[in-house]
Structure formats: C-alpha cells, structure tokens
C-alpha positions as CSV (number, residue, x, y, z in Angstrom):
1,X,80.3,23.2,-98.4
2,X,77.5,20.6,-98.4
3,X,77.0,18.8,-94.6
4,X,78.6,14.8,-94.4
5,X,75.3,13.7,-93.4
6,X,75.4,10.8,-95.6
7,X,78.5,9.9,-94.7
8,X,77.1,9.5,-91.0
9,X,76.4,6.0,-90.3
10,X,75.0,4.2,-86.8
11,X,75.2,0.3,-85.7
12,X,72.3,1.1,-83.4
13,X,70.3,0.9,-87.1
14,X,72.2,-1.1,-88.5
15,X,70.7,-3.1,-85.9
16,X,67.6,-2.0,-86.4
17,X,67.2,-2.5,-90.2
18,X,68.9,-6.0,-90.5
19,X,64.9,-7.2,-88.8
20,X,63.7,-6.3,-92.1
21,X,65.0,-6.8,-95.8
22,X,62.4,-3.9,-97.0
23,X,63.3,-1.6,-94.6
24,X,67.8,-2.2,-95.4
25,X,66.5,-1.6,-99.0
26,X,65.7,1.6,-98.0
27,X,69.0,2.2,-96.0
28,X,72.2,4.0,-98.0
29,X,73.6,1.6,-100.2
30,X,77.1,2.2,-98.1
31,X,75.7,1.7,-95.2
32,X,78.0,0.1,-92.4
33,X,77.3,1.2,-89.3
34,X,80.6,2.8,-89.2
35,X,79.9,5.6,-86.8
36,X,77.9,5.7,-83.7
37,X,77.0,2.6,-81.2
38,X,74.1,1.5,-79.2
39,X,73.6,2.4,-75.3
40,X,71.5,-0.6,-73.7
41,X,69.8,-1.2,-70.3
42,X,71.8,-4.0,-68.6
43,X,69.9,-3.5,-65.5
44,X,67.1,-1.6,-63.2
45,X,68.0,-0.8,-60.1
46,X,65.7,-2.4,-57.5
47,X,65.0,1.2,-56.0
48,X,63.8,2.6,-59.1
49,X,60.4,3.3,-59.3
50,X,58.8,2.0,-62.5
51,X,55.1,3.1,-62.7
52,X,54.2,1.2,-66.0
53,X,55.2,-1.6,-67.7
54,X,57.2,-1.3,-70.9
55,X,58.5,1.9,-69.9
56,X,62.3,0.8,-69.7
57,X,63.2,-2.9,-69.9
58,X,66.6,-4.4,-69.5
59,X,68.2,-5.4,-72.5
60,X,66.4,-2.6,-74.7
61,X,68.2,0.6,-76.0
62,X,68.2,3.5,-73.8
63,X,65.5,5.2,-75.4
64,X,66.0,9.3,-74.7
65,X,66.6,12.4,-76.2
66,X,69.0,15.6,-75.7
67,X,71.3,13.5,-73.2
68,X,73.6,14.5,-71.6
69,X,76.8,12.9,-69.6
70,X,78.2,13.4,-65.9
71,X,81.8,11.5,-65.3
72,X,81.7,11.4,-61.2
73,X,85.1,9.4,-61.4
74,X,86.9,7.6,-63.8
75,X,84.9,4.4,-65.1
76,X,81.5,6.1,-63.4
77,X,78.9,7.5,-65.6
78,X,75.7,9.0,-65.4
79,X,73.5,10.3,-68.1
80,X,70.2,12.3,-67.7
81,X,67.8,12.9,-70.5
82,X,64.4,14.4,-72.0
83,X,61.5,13.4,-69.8
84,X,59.9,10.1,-70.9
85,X,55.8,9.3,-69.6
86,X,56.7,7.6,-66.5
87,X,60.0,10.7,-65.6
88,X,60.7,13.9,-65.6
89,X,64.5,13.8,-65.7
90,X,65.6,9.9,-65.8
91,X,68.8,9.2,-64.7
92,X,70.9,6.2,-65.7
93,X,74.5,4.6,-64.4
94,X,77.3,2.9,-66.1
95,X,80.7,1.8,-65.6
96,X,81.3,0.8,-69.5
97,X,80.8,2.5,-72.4
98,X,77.9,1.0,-73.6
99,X,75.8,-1.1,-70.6
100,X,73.8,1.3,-68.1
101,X,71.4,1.1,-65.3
102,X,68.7,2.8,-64.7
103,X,68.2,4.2,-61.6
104,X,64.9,6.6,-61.1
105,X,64.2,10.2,-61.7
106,X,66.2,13.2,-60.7
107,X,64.0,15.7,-60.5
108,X,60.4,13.8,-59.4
109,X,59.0,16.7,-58.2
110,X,58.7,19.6,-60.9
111,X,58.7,23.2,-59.2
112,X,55.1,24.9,-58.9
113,X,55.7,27.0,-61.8
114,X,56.5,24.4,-64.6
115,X,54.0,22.0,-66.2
116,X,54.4,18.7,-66.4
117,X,55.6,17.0,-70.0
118,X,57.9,19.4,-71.0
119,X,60.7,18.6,-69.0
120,X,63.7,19.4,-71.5
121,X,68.1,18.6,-71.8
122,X,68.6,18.5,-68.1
123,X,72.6,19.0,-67.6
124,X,74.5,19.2,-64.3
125,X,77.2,21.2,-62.7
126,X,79.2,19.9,-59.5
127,X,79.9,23.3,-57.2
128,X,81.5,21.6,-54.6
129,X,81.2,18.2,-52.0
130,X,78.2,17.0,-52.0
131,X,76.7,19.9,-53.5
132,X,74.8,19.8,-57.2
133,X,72.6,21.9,-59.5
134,X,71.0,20.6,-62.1
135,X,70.0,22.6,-65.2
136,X,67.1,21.9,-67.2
137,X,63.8,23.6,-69.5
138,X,60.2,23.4,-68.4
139,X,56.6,24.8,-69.7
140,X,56.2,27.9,-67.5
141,X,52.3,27.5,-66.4
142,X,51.8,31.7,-66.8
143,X,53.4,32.3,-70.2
144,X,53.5,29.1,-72.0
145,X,56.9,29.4,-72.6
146,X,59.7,27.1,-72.7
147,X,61.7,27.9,-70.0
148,X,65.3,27.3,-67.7
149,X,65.1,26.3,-64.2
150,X,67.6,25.8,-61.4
151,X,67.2,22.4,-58.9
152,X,69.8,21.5,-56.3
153,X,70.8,18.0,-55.2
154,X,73.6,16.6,-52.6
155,X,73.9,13.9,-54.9
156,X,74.7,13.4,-58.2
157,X,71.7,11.1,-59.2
158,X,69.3,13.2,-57.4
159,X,66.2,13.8,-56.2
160,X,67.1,17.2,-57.1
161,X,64.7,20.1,-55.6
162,X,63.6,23.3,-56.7
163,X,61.1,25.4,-54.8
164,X,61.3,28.6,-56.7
165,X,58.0,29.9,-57.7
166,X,59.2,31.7,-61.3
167,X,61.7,30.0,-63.8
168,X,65.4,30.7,-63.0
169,X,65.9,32.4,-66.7
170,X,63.3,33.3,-69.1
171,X,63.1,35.8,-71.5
172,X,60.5,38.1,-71.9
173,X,61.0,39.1,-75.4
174,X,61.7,35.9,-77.3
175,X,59.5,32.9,-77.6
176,X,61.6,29.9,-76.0
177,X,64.3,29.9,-73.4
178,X,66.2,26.4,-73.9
179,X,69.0,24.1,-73.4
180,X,71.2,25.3,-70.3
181,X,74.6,24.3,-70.4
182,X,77.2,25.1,-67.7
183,X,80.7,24.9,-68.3
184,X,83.6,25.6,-65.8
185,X,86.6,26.8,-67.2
186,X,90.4,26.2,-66.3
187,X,90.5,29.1,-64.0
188,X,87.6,28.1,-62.1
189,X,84.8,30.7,-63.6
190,X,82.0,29.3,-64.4
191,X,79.5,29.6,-67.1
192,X,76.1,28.7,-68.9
193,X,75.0,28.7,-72.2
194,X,71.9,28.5,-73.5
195,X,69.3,29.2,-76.6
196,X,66.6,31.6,-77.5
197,X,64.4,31.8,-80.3
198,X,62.2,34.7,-82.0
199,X,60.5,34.9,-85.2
200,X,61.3,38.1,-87.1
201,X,59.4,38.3,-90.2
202,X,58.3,35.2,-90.2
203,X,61.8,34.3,-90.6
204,X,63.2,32.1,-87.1
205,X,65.7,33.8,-85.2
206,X,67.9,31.8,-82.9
207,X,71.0,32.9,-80.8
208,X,73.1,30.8,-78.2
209,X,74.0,33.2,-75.2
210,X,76.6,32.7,-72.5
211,X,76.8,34.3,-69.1
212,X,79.0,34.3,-66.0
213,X,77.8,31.9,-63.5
214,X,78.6,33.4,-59.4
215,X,80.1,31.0,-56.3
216,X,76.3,29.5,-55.8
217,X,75.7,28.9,-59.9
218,X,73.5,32.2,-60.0
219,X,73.8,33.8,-63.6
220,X,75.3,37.6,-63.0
221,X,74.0,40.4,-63.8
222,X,76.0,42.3,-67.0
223,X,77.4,39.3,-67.9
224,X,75.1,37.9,-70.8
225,X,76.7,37.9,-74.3
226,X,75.5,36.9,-77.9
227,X,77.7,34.1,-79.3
228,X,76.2,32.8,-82.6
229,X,72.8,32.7,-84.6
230,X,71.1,30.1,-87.2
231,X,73.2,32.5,-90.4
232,X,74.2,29.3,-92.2
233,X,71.9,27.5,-95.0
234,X,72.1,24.6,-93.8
235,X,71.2,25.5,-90.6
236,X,67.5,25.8,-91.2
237,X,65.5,27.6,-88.3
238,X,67.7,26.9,-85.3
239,X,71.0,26.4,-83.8
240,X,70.8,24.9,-80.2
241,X,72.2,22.1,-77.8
242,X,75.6,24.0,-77.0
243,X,78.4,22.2,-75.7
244,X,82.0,23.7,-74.6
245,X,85.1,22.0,-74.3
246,X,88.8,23.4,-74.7
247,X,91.6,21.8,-75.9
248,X,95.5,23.1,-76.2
249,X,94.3,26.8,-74.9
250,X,91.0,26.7,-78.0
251,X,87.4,26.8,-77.3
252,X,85.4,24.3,-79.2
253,X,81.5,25.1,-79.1
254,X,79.7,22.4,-80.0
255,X,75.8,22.9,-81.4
256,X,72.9,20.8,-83.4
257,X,71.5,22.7,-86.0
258,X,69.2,21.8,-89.0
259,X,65.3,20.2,-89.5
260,X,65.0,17.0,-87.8
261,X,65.0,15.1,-91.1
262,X,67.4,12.2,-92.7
263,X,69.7,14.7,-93.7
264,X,68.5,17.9,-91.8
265,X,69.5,17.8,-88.0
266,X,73.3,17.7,-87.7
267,X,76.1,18.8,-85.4
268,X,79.0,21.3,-86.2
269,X,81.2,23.7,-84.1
270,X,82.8,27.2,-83.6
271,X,86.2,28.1,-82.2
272,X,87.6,30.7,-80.3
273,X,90.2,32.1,-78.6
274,X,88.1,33.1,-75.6
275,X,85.0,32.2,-74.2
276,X,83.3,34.8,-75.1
277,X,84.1,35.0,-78.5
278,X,84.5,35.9,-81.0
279,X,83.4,32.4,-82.4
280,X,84.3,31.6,-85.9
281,X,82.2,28.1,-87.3
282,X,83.3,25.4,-89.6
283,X,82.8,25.0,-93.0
284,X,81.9,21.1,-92.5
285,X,79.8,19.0,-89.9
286,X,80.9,16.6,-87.9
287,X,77.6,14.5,-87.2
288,X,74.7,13.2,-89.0
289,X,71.8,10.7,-89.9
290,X,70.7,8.9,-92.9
291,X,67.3,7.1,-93.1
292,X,67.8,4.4,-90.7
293,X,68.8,6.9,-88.4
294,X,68.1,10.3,-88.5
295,X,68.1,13.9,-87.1
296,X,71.2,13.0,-84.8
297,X,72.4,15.2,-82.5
298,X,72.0,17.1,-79.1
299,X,75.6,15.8,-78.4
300,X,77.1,15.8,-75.0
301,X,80.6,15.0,-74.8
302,X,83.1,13.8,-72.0
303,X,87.2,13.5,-72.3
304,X,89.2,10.4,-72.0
305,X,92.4,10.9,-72.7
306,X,94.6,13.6,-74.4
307,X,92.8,12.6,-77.5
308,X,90.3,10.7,-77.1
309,X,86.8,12.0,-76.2
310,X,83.3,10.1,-76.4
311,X,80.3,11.7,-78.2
312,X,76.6,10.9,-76.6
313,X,73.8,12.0,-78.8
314,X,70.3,11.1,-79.6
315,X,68.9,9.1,-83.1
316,X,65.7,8.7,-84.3
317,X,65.0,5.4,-85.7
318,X,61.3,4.9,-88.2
319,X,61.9,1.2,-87.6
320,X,60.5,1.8,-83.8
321,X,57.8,3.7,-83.1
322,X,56.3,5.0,-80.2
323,X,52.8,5.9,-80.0
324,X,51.8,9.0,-80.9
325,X,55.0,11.0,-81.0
326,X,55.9,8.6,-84.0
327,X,59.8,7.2,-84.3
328,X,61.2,6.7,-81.1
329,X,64.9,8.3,-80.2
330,X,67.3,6.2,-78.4
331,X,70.6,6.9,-77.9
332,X,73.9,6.3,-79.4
333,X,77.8,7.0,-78.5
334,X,81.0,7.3,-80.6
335,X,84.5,8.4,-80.2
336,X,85.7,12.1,-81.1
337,X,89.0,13.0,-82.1
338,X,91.6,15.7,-83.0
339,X,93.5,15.8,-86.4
340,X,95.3,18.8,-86.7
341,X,93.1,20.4,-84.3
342,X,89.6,19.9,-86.1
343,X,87.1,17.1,-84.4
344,X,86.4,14.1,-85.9
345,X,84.1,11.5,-85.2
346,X,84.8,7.9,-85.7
347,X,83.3,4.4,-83.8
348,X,86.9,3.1,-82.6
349,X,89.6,4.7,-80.4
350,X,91.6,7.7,-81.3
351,X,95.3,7.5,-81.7
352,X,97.2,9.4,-79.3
C-alpha cells in the first residue's frame, strides 16, 4: 500500500507559506493545515543562558529536531531535543499544549569521550525521587562513531552529568549506534530501545534492538533482542526513532522511516503481543510531509486520556532556512487516536 504522505498536512506551514503567494503555489492544491500544529517560545527563562543572539527568541517556533516529551505531572511538560549551536541538549517547559519556555541546556557539559556538535534525540527516564537518566547519541572522539551515552540528573531539567570515559553502548561491528529510548512497562521492567546501522553490499542495513534495563537503568547482559529492520520499500535505508506505548494489553512500536524528502520520511508502527516481539508492521503510515513541510517525523508521544494521546515530531520547512544546514526543522504537535485499535492522527481531540 502506497504511504498517506500527501494526505499529511501542518498549520505550522500553512503558516509559513501564506508569507508568500509563490511559495502556496507550490504547496498541495488540498492543502489545509489539517494535521499537525505549531510549538512557539512564549518565554526565556531569566536563568537561561543565551550565548548569541538569534538563537531562540520568544514568539518564534521552537526550532528542533528528534524531540522528545517528559510529562512530570499533569499540565507540566518538558521537551528536550537535537543540539542547536548555542546547546547540547536544550530543554524547554510548558503548561499548554502549544506555548513553551525555554529554560537552558541539560546536559552543558558533554562527557570526555563525545565531541561536541553531534549531540543526538536525548530522551529521559525517571528511576525514582529525585533521581534521572537521560539518554542521548554523541560522536565518540576514538571511532568516529555515532554513539549512546548515559547522564544522571536529580532533576528533571537538568544539568545532567556524565563522567564516564567510553560511551555507555556502542557497537563495535555496525557503523552508528542511535536513538535510545527507554520504556517502563506495567510491571515495572524497564527497557531501551535503540538503532543500529550497517552497510552490507552496499545495501543499508538497519535494525531497532531492545534490551532489559537493571534497578540503576544499566542495560543487562543477555538481554539484547532484534525487533525489526528497514524490509519495506518504502522504507528506504533506515528505520529509527522508536517509540513504545501499550494500550488494552498491545504493544504499539512507533518508528520514522524513509529519505528525508517531501514524501520520503514518515512514521508507521508494529504491534505485538509482547515486548519482545514478535512485531508485526502496518500496511499504512500514520505521518507525513508534503512540500511545505517535509520529512516529518522522530515522534515522541505522551497519553492524555483513555484515548486521547499527543504526537510531538519534527518538520522541515524550505520557507526558513538556516545557514548552512539549509531548511530549518521546528517542531509541530497533533493529537493520536484509536479506531478500532489502529492509531490515527488528527489536529483536534479524540472522542472517548
């Protein structure tokens, strides 16, 4: 079955192409802005360190990629993201849907091993009071690799630390070690999943792993297990970003896949009746871009109510560039619901 990607539409763009009766030309003739909406900076904290100006400014989109979403409480957000010039891990607040605050950089300090600019889809984990670990990918200086480290924070926003002098999880025999994602399961267990790539032929190989997490969010030993790999056409060279959630005793895995173009990147799911598979993907996608915004994805997703869920992910947008790394990605939220138990993604509230 051919991807909805056209179908896919964002008021962030909508936005962003009503500046410019050349560039809506070039927008899908049903274009409505139907799908996703605009994160925007309502405020800086005064604590904030902002080295440069123009790096975020109140009343801007939240300019990011790979994001990904921490409830603390009901009504209090926080979302973490891609490293931008001036952070490695910027961290923003938000009591609404839609207006946050930025509020610094969790992780200011890389550890010794990991070079600076290639801090990647930080995600967080809460072990107990007062006690966090935040996953994220870094450049290992010796290899060159992408790799997964491990930080540690008493608070949620950070400064998270990590003095280790090796990455937490990199492996030897594939070429990138990416997007950590814990999960902790109804029984208490906890997990991570993540992505590895390899090229075989000259063919890209990726697979998303999962492994059993101990008391102190140290990945055990015997425990790492092969869920899915990039086998679908549409799927291109990768599958990545994974994200868990269960619902009514199922396992949803969530994951981007496709080239990063206005149809390519997209996002689609597996399910399961355990967590460690087997998983068994859909025939459709449930998330997409067109040319005013495109190669959406790297969701992150939080629960609501019994069916109602929000979707964060990341948009590129041609109408607003950014020096040298070319259109910049901001980042976008919508609501996800359940229709006879398959996801759906929609810009309003779901029925209950």
């Amino acid at each position: 079955m051919k991807p909805l990607a056209n179908q896919c539409l964002f008021i962030t763009a909508l936005v962003l192409c009503l500046s410019s009766s050349a560039t809506l030309a070039q927008c899908p003739p049903n274009f409505t802005g139907a799908r996703g909406k605009p994160m925007t900076v309502e405020a800086i904290d005064k604590s904030a360190v902002q080295r440069s100006s123009g790096f975020i400014e109140a009343g801007d989109y939240v300019r990011g990629a790979d994001p990904f979403v921490f409830q603390e409480m009901p009504g209090k957000r926080y979302i973490f993201t891609t490293n931008r010039p001036q952070a490695n891990v910027p961290v923003y607040s938000s009591s609404t849907e839609d207006g946050w605050t930025y509020i610094g950089d969790a992780l200011p300090q890389l550890p010794s091993w990991a070079q600076k600019g290639f801090t990647w889809a930080p995600e967080i984990m809460k072990l107990g009071e007062n006690r966090y670990v935040l996953w994220f990918t870094a450049k290992d200086r010796k290899s060159g690799k992408q790799c997964i480290g491990r930080a540690s924070s008493d608070r949620i926003q950070g400064p998270y630390t990590d003095s280790t002098s090796t990455p937490t999880l990199c492996d030897e025999q594939r070429e990138t070690t990416i997007d950590p994602s814990p999960y902790r399961d109804t029984d208490g267990k906890t997990y991570l999943f993540w992505k590895t790539r390899e090229t075989i032929d000259d063919n890209s190989k990726t697979i998303i792993w999962l492994g059993q997490l101990d008391a102190d969010a140290q990945l055990q030993p015997g425990t790492v297990k092969a869920l899915m790999i990039n086998d679908r056409e549409w799927e291109g060279k990768h599958v990545e970003a994974p994200t868990l959630i269960k619902r009514n005793g199922l396992y949803y895995l969530f994951y981007s896949a496709g080239a990063s173009t206005p149809e390519g990147y997209q996002v689609s799911y597996a399910t399961s009746a355990k967590i460690d598979g087997p998983y068994s993907k859909s025939d459709e996608t449930i998330l997409g871009g067109n040319k005013c915004a495109r190669g959406a994805g790297h969701q992150s997703i939080i629960p609501l109510q019994a069916n109602n869920y929000l979707i964060y992910y990341h948009a590129n947008h041609p109408d607003r560039r950014e020096g040298k790394d070319g259109p910049a990605r901001f980042l976008d939220y919508a609501h996800l619901c359940f229709r006879n138990a398959k996801p759906v993604v929609q810009d309003r509230a779901c029925s209950l």
